[in-house]
MITORKOL-903096 format. One record per residue (C-alpha): residue number from 1; residue in one letter; chain; x, y, z. Coordinates in steps of 0.25 Angstrom, whole numbers, padded with zeros to 4 digits. Layout:
<node nr="NUM" rest="A" kette="A" c1="X" c2="Y" c3="Z"/>
...
END
This chain:
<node nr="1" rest="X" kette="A" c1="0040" c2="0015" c3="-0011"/>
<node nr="2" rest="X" kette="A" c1="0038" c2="0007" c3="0002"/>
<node nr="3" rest="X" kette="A" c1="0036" c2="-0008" c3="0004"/>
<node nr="4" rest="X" kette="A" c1="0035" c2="-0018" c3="-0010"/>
<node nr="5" rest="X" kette="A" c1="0027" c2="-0030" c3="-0003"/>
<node nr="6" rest="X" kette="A" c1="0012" c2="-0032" c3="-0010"/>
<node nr="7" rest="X" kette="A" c1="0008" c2="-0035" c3="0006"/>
<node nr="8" rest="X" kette="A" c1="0009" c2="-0027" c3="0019"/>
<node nr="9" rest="X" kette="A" c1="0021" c2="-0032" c3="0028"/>
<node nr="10" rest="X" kette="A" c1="0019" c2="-0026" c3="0042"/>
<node nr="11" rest="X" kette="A" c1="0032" c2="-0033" c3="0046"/>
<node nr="12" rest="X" kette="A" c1="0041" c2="-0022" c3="0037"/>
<node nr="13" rest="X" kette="A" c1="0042" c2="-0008" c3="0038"/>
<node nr="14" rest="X" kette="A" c1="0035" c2="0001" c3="0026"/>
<node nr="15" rest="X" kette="A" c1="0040" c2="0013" c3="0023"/>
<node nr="16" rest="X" kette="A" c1="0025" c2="0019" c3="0020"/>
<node nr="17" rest="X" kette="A" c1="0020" c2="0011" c3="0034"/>
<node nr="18" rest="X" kette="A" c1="0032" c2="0020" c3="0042"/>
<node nr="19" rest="X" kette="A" c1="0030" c2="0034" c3="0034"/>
<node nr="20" rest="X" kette="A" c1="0014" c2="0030" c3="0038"/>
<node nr="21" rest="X" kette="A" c1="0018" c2="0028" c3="0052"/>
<node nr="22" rest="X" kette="A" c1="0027" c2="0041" c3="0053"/>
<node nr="23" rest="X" kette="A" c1="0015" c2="0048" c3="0047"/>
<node nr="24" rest="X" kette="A" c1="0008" c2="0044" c3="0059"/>
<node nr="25" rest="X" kette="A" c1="0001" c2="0034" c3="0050"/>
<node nr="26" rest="X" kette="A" c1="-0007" c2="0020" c3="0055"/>
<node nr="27" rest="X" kette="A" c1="-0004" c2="0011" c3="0042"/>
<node nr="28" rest="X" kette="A" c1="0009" c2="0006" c3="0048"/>
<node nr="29" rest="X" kette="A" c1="0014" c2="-0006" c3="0055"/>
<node nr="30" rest="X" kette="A" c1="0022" c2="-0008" c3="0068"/>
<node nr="31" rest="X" kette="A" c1="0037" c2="-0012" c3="0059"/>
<node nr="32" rest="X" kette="A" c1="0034" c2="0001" c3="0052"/>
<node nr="33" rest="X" kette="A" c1="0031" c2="0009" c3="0065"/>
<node nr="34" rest="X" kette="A" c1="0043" c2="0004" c3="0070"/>
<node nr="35" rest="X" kette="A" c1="0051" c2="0010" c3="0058"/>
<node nr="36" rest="X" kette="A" c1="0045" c2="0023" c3="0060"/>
<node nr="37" rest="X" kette="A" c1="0048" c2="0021" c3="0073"/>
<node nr="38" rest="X" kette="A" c1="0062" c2="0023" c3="0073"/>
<node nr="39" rest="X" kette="A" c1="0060" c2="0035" c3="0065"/>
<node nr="40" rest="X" kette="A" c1="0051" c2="0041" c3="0076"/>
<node nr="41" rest="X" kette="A" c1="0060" c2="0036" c3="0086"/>
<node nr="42" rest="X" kette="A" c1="0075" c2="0038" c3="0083"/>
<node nr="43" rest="X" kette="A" c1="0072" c2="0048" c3="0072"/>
<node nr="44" rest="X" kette="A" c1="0062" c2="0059" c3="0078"/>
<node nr="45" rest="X" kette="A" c1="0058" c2="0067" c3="0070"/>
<node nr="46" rest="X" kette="A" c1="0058" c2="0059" c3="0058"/>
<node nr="47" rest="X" kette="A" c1="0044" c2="0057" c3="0057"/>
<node nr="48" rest="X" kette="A" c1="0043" c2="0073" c3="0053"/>
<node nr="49" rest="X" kette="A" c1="0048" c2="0066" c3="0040"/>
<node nr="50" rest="X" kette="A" c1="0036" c2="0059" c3="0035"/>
<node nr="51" rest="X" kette="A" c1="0025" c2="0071" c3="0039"/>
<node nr="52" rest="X" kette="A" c1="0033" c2="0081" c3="0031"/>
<node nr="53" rest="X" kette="A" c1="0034" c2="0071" c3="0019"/>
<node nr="54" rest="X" kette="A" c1="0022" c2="0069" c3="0020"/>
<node nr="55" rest="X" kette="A" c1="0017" c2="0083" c3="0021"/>
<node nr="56" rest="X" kette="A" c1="0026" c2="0088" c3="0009"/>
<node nr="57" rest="X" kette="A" c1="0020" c2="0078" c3="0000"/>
<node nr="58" rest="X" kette="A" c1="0004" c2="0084" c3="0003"/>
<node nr="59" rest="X" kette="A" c1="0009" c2="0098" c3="0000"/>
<node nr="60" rest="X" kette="A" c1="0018" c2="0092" c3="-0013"/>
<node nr="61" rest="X" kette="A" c1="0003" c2="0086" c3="-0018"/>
<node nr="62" rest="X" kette="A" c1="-0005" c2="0098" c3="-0014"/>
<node nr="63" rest="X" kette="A" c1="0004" c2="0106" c3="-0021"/>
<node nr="64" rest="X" kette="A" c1="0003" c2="0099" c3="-0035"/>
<node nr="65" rest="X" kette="A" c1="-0010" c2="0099" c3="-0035"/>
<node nr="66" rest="X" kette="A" c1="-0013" c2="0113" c3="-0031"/>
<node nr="67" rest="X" kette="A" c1="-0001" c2="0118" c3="-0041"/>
<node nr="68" rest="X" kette="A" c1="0001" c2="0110" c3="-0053"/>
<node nr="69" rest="X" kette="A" c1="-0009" c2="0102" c3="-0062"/>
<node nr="70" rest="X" kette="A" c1="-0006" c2="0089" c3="-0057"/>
<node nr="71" rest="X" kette="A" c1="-0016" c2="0080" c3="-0052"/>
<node nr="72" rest="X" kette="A" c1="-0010" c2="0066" c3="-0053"/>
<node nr="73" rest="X" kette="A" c1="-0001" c2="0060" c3="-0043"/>
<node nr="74" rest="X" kette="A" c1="0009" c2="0048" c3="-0042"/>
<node nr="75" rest="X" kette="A" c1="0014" c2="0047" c3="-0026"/>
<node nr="76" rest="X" kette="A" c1="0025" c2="0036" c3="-0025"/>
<node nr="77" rest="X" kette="A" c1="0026" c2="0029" c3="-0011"/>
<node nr="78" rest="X" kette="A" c1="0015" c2="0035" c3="-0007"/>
<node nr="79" rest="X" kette="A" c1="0015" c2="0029" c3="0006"/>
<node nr="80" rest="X" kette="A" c1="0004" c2="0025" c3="0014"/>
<node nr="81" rest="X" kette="A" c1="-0007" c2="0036" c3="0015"/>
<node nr="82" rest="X" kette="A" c1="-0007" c2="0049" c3="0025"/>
<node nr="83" rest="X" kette="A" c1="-0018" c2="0060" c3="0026"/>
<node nr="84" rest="X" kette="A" c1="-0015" c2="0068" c3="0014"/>
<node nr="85" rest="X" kette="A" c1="-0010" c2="0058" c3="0001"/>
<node nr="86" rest="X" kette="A" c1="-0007" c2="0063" c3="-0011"/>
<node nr="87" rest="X" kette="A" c1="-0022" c2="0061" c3="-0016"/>
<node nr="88" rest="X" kette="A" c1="-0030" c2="0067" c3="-0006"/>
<node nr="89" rest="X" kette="A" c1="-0019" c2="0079" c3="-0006"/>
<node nr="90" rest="X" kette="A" c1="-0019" c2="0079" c3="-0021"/>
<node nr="91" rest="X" kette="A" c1="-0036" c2="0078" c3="-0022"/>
<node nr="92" rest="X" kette="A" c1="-0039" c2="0086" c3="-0011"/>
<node nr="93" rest="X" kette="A" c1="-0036" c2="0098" c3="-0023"/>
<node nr="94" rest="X" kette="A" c1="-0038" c2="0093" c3="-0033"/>
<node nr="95" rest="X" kette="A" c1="-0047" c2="0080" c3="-0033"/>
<node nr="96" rest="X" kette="A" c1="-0044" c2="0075" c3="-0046"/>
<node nr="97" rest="X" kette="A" c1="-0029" c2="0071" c3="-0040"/>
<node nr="98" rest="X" kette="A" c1="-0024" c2="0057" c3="-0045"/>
<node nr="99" rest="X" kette="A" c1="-0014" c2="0050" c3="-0036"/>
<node nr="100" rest="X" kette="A" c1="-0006" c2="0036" c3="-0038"/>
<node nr="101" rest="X" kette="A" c1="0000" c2="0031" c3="-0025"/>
<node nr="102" rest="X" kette="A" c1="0011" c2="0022" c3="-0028"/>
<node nr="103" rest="X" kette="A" c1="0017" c2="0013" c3="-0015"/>
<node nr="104" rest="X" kette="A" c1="0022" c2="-0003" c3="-0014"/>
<node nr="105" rest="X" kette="A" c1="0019" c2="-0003" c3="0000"/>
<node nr="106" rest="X" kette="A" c1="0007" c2="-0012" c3="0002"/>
<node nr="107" rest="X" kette="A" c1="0003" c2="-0004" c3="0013"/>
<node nr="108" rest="X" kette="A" c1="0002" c2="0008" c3="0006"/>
<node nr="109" rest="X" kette="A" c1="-0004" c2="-0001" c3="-0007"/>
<node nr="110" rest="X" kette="A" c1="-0018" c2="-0004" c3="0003"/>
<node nr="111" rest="X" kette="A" c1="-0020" c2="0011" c3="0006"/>
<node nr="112" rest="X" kette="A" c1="-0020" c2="0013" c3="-0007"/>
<node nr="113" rest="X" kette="A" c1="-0031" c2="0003" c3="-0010"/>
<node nr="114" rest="X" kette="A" c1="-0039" c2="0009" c3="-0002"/>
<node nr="115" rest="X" kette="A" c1="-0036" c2="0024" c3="-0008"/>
<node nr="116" rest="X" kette="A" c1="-0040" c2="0020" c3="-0021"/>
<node nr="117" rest="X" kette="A" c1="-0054" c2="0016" c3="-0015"/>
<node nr="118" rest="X" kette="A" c1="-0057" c2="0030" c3="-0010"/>
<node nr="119" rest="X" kette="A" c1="-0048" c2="0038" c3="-0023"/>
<node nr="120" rest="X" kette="A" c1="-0048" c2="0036" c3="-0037"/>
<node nr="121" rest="X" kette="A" c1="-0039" c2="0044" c3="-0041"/>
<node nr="122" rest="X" kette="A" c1="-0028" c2="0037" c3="-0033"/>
<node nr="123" rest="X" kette="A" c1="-0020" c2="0027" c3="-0038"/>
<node nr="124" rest="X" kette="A" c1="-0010" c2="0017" c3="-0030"/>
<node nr="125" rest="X" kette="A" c1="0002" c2="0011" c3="-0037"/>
<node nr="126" rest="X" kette="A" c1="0010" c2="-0001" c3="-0032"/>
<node nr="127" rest="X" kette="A" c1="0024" c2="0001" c3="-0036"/>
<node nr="128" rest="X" kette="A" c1="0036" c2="0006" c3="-0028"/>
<node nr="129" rest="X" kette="A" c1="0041" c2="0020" c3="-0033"/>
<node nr="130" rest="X" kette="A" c1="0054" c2="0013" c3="-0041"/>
<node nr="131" rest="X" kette="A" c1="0045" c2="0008" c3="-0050"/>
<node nr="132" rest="X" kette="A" c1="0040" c2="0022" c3="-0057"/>
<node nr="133" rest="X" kette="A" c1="0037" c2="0016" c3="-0070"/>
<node nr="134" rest="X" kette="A" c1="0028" c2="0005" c3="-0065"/>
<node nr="135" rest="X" kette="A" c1="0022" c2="0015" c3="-0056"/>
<node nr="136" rest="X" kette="A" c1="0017" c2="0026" c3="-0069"/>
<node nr="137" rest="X" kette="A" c1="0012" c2="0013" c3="-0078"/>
<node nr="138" rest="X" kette="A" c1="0006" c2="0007" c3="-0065"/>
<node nr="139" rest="X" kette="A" c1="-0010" c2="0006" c3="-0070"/>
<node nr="140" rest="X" kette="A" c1="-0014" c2="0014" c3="-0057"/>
<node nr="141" rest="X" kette="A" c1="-0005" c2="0025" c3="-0060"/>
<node nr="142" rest="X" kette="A" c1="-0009" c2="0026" c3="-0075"/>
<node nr="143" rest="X" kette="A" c1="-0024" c2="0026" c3="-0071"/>
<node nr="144" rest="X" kette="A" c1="-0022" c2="0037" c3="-0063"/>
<node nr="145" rest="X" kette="A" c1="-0010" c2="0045" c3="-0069"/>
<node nr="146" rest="X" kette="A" c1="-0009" c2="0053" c3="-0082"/>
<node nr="147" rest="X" kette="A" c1="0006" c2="0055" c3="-0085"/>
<node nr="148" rest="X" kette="A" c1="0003" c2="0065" c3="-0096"/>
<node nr="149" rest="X" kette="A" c1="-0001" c2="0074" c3="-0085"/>
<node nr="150" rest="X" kette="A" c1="0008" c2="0079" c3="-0073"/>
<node nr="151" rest="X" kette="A" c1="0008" c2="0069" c3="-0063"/>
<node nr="152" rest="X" kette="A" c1="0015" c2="0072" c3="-0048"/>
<node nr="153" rest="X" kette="A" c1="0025" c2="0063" c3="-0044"/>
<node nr="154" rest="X" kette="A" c1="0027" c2="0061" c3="-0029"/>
<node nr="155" rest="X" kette="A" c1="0038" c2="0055" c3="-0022"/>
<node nr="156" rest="X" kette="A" c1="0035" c2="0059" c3="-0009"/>
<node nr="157" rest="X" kette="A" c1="0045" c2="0051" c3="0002"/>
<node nr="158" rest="X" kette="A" c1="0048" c2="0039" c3="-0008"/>
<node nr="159" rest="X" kette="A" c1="0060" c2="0042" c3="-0016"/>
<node nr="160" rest="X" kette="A" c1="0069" c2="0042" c3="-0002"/>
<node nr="161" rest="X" kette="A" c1="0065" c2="0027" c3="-0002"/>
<node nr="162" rest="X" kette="A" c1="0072" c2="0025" c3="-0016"/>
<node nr="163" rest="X" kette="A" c1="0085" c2="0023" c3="-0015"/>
<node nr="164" rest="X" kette="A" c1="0097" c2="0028" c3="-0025"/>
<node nr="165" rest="X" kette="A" c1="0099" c2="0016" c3="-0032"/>
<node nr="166" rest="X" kette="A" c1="0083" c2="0014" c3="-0034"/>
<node nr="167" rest="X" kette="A" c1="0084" c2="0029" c3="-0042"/>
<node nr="168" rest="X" kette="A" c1="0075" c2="0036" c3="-0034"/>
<node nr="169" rest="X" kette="A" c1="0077" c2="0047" c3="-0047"/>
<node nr="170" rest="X" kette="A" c1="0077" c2="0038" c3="-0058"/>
<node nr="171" rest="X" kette="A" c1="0062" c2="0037" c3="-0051"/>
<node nr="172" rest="X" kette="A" c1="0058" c2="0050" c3="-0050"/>
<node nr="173" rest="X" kette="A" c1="0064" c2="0052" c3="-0066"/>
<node nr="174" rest="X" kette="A" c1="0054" c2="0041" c3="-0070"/>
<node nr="175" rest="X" kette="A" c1="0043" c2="0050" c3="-0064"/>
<node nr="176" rest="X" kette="A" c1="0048" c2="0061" c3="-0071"/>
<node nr="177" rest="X" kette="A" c1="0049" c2="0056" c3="-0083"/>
<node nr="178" rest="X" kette="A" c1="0037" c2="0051" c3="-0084"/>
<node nr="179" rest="X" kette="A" c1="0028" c2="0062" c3="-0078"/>
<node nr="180" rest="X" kette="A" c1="0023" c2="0075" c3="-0087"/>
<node nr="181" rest="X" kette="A" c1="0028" c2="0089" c3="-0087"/>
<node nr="182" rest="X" kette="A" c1="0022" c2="0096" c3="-0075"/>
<node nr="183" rest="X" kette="A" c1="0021" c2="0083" c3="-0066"/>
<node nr="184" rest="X" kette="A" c1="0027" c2="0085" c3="-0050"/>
<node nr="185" rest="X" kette="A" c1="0037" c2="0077" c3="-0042"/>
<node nr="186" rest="X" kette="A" c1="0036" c2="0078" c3="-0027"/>
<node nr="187" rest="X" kette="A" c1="0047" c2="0072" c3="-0019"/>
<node nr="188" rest="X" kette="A" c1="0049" c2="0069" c3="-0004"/>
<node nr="189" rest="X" kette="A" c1="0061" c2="0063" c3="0000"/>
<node nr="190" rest="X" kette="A" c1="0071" c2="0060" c3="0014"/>
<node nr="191" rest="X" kette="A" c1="0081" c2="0071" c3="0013"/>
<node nr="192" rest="X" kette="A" c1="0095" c2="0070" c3="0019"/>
<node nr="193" rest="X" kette="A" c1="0098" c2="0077" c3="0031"/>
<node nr="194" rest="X" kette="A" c1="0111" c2="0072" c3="0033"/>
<node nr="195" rest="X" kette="A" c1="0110" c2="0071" c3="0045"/>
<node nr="196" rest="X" kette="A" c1="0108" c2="0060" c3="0057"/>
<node nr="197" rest="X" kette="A" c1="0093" c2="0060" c3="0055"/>
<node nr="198" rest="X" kette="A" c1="0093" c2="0057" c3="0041"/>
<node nr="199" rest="X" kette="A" c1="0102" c2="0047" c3="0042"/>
<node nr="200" rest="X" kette="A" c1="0096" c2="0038" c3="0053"/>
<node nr="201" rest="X" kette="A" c1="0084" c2="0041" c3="0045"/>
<node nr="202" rest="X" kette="A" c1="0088" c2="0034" c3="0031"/>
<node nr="203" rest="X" kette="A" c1="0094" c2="0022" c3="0042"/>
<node nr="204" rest="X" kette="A" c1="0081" c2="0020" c3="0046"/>
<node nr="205" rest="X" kette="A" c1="0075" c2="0019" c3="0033"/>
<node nr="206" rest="X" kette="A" c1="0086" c2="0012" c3="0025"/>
<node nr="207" rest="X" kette="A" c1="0086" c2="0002" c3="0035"/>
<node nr="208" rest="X" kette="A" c1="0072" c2="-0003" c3="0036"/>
<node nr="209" rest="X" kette="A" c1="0067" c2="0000" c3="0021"/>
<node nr="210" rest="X" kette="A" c1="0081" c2="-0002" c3="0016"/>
<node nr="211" rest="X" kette="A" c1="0078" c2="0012" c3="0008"/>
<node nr="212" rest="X" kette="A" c1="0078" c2="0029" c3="0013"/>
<node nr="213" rest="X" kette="A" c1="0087" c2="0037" c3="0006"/>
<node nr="214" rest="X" kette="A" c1="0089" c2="0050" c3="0010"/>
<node nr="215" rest="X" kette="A" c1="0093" c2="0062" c3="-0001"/>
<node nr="216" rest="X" kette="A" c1="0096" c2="0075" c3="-0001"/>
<node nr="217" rest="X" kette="A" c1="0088" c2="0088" c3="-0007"/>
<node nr="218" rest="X" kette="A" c1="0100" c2="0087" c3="-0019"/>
<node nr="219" rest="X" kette="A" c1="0097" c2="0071" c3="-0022"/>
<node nr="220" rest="X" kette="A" c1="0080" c2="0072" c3="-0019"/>
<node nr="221" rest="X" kette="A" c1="0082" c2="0084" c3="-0030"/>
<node nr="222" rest="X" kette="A" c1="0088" c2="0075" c3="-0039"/>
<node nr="223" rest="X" kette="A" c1="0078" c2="0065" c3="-0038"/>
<node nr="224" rest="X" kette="A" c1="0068" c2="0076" c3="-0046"/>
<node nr="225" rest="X" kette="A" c1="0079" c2="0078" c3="-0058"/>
<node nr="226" rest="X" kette="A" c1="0073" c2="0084" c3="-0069"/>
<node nr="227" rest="X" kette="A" c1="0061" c2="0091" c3="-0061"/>
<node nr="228" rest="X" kette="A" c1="0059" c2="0104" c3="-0058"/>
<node nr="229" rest="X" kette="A" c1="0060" c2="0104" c3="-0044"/>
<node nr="230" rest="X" kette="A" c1="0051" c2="0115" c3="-0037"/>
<node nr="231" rest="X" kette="A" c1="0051" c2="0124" c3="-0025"/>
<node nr="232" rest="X" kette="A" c1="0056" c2="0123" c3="-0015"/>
<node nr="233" rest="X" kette="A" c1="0064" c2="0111" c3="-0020"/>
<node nr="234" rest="X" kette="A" c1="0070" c2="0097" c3="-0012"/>
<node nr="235" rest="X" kette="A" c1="0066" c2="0104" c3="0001"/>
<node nr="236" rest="X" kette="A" c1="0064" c2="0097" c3="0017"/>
<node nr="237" rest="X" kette="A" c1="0049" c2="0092" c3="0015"/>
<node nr="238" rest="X" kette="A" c1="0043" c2="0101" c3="0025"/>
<node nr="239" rest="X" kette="A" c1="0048" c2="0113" c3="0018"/>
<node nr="240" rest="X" kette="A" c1="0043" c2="0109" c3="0004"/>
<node nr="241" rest="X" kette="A" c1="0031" c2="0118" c3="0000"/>
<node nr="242" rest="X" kette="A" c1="0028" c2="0120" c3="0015"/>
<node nr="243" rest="X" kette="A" c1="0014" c2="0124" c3="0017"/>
<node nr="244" rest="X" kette="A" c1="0011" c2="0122" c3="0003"/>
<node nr="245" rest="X" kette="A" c1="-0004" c2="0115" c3="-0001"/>
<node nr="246" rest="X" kette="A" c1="-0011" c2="0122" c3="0010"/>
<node nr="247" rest="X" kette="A" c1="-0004" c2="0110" c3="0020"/>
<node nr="248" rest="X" kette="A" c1="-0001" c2="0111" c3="0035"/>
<node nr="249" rest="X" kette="A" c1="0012" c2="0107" c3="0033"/>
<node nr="250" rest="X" kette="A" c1="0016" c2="0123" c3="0033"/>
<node nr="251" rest="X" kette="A" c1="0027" c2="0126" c3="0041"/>
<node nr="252" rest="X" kette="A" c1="0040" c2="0119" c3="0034"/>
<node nr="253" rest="X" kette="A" c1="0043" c2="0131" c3="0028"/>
<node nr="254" rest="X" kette="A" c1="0045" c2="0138" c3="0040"/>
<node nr="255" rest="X" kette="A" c1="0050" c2="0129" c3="0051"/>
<node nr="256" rest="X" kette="A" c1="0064" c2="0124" c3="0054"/>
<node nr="257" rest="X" kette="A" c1="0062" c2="0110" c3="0049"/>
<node nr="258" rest="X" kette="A" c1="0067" c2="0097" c3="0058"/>
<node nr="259" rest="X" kette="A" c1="0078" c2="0088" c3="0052"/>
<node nr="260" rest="X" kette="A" c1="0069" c2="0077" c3="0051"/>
<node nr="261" rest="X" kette="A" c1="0058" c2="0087" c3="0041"/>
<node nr="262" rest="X" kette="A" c1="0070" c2="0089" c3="0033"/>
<node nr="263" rest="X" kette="A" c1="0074" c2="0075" c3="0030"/>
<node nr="264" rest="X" kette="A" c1="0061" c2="0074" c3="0020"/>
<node nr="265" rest="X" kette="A" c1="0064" c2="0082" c3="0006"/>
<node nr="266" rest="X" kette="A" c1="0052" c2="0086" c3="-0003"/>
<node nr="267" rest="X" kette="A" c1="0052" c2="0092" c3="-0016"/>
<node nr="268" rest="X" kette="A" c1="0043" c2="0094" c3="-0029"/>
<node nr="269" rest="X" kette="A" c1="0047" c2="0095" c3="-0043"/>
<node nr="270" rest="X" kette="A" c1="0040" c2="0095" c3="-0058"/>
<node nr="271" rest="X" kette="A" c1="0042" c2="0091" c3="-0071"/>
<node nr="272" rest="X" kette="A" c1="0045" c2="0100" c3="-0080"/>
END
């Protein structure tokens, strides 16, 4: 979920435009430079944040496909795009791989046009990530989606931008009730440190998108009510399957983590 404008407003920050810029991206603009700025500035470190996100979302997507049977994919907030998205991770084994992208924000929207020039089997949805319903009866996502076969779910860095009284569970519930025995959740979220990091962070956040809400490992959990969560649970990003799908990302596992690696929480479940 990022910006709900149909054109492209260089004068406001994008939440998509400032992860894009922390990720060392070039599709950003100089108000949204100026927000990750003050991440890069007077939060060093933070930037750590965004890489193992993002890394735990390419092994998250290799890993479905090398382990399970699914083969369709729906990413909400997909942000704007990076080396490794969830289709060219996803087709890179197994080329058959369906993808729908779903993101307001209009920056994001024109990538995505031109996606769909070079892939057929992607798909780009519209609709911000509070609208589940309108997002599975979208044309788009019925084109492209069979819900009588298991489907991957990926919420990767999105529902720490709903806030509580927007039921960031009553979403992930829609999904989960409307997806086939056997279909996968991945989740990425901002995980509570309590601690001063965390909570200059969320001030940040809170006061320029008017939205961030950090959780703890007990309230993301919650969030996948009624899934089997699997190993190795609600754990700091860089730990979860560390090494796993053949990635670089290899040494989580092992090293003592920084403060800012563990203010990012992943975790992937199924339905039973």
């Amino acid at each position: 979920m990022t910006g709900e404008s149909s054109a492209i407003d260089s004068t406001r920050p994008s939440i998509a435009r400032v992860y894009d810029y922390l990720l060392g991206g070039k599709d950003n603009y100089a108000v949204d430079r100026e927000i990750g700025d003050v991440f890069k500035r007077d939060l060093p470190g933070s930037v750590a944040i965004a890489f193992a996100n993002r890394a735990a979302l390419v092994r998250a997507v290799g890993e479905i496909v090398a382990t399970t049977e699914v083969r369709q994919f729906i990413d909400l907030g997909s942000g704007l795009p990076t080396a490794d998205n969830v289709h060219q991770v996803a087709q890179r084994q197994a080329p058959d791989a369906r993808v729908v992208y779903v993101d307001t924000d209009p920056q994001v929207l024109v990538h995505g046009r031109a996606l769909l020039e070079e892939n057929d089997r992607t798909r780009v949805v519209p609709l911000d990530v509070r609208d589940p319903e309108g997002i599975r009866n979208h044309p788009d996502t019925r084109e492209l989606i069979d819900f009588d076969r298991p489907v991957a779910v990926m919420f990767s860095a999105v529902l720490h931008h709903v806030n509580d009284d927007e039921d960031p569970a009553g979403i992930v519930r829609y999904w989960r009730d409307h997806v086939p025995s056997g279909s996968c959740f991945f989740v990425s979220h901002f995980r509570s440190g309590n601690n001063p990091e965390t909570a200059e962070a969320e001030k940040v956040l809170q006061a320029t998108f008017g939205r961030g809400r950090w959780r703890t490992d007990e309230e993301i959990e919650a969030l996948l009510d009624g899934l089997e969560i699997l190993e190795p649970g609600i754990v700091p990003a860089p730990r979860w399957r560390a090494g796993a799908a053949g990635t670089a990302w290899n040494d989580g596992g092992v090293r003592e983590l920084t403060v800012w690696e563990r203010l990012i929480a992943a975790g992937m479940a199924r339905k039973p």
